[in-house]
C-alpha positions in Angstrom: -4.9 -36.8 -24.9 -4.9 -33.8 -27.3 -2.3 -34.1 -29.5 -3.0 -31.2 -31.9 -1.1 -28.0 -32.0 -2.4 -24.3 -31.9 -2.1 -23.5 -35.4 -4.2 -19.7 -35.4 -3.2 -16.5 -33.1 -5.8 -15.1 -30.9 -7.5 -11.9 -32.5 -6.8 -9.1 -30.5 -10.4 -7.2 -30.3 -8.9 -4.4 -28.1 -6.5 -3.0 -26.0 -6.0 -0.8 -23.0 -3.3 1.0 -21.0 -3.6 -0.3 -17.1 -1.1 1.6 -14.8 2.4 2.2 -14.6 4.1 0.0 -12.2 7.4 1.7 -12.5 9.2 -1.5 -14.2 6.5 -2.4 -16.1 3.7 -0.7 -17.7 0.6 -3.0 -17.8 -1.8 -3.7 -20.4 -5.1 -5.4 -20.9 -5.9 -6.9 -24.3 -8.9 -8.8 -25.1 -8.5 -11.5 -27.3 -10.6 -14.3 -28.8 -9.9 -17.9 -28.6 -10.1 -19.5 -32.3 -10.7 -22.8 -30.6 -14.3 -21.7 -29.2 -14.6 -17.8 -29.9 -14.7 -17.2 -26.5 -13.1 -13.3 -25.0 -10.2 -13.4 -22.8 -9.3 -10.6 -21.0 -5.5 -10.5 -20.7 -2.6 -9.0 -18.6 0.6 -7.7 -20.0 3.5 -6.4 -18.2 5.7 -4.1 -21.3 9.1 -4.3 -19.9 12.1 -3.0 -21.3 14.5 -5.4 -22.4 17.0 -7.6 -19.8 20.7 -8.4 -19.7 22.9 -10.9 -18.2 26.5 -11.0 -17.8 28.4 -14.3 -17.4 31.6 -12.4 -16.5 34.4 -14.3 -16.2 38.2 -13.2 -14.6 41.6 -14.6 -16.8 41.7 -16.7 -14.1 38.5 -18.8 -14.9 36.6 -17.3 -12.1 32.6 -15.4 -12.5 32.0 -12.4 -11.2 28.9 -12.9 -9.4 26.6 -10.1 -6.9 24.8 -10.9 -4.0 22.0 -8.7 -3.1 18.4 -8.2 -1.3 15.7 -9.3 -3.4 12.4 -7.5 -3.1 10.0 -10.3 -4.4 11.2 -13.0 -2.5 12.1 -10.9 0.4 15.6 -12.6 1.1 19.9 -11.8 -0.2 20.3 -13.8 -3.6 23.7 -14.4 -5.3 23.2 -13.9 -8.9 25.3 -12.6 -12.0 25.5 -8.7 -12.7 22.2 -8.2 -14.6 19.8 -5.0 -15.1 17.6 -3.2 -17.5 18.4 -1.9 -21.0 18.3 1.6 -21.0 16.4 3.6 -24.0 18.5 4.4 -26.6 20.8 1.2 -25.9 21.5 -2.0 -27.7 21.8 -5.0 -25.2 25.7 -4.9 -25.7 25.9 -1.3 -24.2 23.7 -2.6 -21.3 25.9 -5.6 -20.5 28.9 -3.1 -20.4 27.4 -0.7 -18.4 25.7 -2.9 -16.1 28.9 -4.8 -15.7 30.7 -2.0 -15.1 28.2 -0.3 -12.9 27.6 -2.9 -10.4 30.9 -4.8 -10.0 33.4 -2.1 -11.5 34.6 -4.7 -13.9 35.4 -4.2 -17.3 36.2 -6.7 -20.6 37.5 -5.8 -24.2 36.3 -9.7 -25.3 32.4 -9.9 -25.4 30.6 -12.3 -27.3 26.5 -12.6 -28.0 25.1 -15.9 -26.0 21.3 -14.8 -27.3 18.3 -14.3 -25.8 15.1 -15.9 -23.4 11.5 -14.7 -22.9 11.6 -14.3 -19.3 7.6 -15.5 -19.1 5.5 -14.7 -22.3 2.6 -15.7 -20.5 2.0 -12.1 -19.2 5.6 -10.6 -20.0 6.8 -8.8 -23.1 10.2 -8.5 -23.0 13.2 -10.3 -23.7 16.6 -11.2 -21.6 19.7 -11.4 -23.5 22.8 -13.3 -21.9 26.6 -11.8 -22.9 29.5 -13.3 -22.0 32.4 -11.3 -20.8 35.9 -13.0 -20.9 38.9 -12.0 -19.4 36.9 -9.6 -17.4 39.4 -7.0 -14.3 37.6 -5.0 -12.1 38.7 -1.6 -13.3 36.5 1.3 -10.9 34.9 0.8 -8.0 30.8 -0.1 -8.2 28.7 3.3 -8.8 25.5 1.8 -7.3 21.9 3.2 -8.2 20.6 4.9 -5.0 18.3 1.6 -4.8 20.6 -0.7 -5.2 22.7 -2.3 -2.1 25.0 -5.3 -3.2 28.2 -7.3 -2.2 30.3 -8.4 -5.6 32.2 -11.4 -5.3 34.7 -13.9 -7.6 33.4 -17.0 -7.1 35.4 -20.6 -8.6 32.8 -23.4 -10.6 33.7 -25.3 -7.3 32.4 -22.6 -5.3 29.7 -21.9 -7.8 28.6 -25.2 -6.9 28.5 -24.8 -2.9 26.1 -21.9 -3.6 23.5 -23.9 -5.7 23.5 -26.2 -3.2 23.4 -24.1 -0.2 20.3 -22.7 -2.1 21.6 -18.9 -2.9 22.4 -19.4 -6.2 18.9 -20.0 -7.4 17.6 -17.2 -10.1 16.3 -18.7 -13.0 17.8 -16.1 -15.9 21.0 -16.2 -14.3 20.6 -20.4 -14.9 19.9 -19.5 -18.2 22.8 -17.6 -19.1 25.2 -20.2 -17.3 24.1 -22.6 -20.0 25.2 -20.9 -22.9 29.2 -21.0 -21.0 29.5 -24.4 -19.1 27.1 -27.1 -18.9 24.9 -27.1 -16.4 24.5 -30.5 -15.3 28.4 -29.7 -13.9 26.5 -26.3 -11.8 23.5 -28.7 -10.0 25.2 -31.8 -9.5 
């Protein structure tokens, strides 16, 4: 068993645009391993930046969307989430996002941090806000590409969903964390 750490970066001997996937632009680097010298030729996705809203009504309840997924081909139930926009801060994307995909608003939003979604190939980062006291205000004013069902969902209900396998996105997990402890969610 190796029990030593990495303790040197990998020298990045060049880099190259690959093409633009829409929601990611990709990017080779090659890089040298300061174990053994040898080139690696890596892939990057660039990604903007990710938010999550844990959005939660007076009454205790989250605000939750349920929605076609692309990759995995099937309907998900997840919290509102979505891309931060140029020019934004991750707060302005929560509201927005919020507001844009469930028509729910909150004047009480706190900073829960932020995950890597997958630095093996990724470069962005997902940060989880927390919206309390949260009333649907509007109606949703969907993207053209986006088709969803919001719903208010009880922890109880919450629950049913994990188990029934629906509930299953990983960031969403990750923002649940930071509000309630999770053991309570997958038991």
């Amino acid at each position: 068993m190796n029990n030593s750490k990495p303790n040197k970066s990998w020298k990045l001997i060049k880099t190259e645009p690959g093409p633009n996937l829409t929601l990611f632009q990709t990017r080779f680097d090659w890089l040298e391993n300061p174990r053994n010298g040898h080139t690696v030729k890596a892939t990057v996705l660039e990604a903007p930046d990710w938010v999550n809203v844990v959005a939660l009504t007076p009454a205790g309840e989250l605000v939750v969307v349920r929605q076609y997924r692309f990759g995995s081909g099937e309907i998900t139930l997840e919290i509102p989430a979505g891309i931060v926009d140029l020019g934004e801060d991750s707060r302005e994307a929560a509201v927005r996002e919020l507001q844009e995909e469930t028509g729910f608003s909150s004047e009480d939003w706190a900073y829960l941090g932020w995950v890597e979604p997958n630095p093996a190939f990724i470069n962005n980062r997902c940060h989880h806000w927390l919206a309390r006291d949260a009333k649907q205000t509007a109606p949703p004013a969907l993207d053209k590409g986006e088709n969803l069902a919001v719903e208010v969902l009880s922890l109880e209900e919450i629950k049913e969903e994990v188990k029934s396998g629906l509930f299953r996105h990983s960031l969403s997990f990750s923002a649940l964390s930071q509000v309630f402890d999770i053991r309570d969610i997958l038991s």
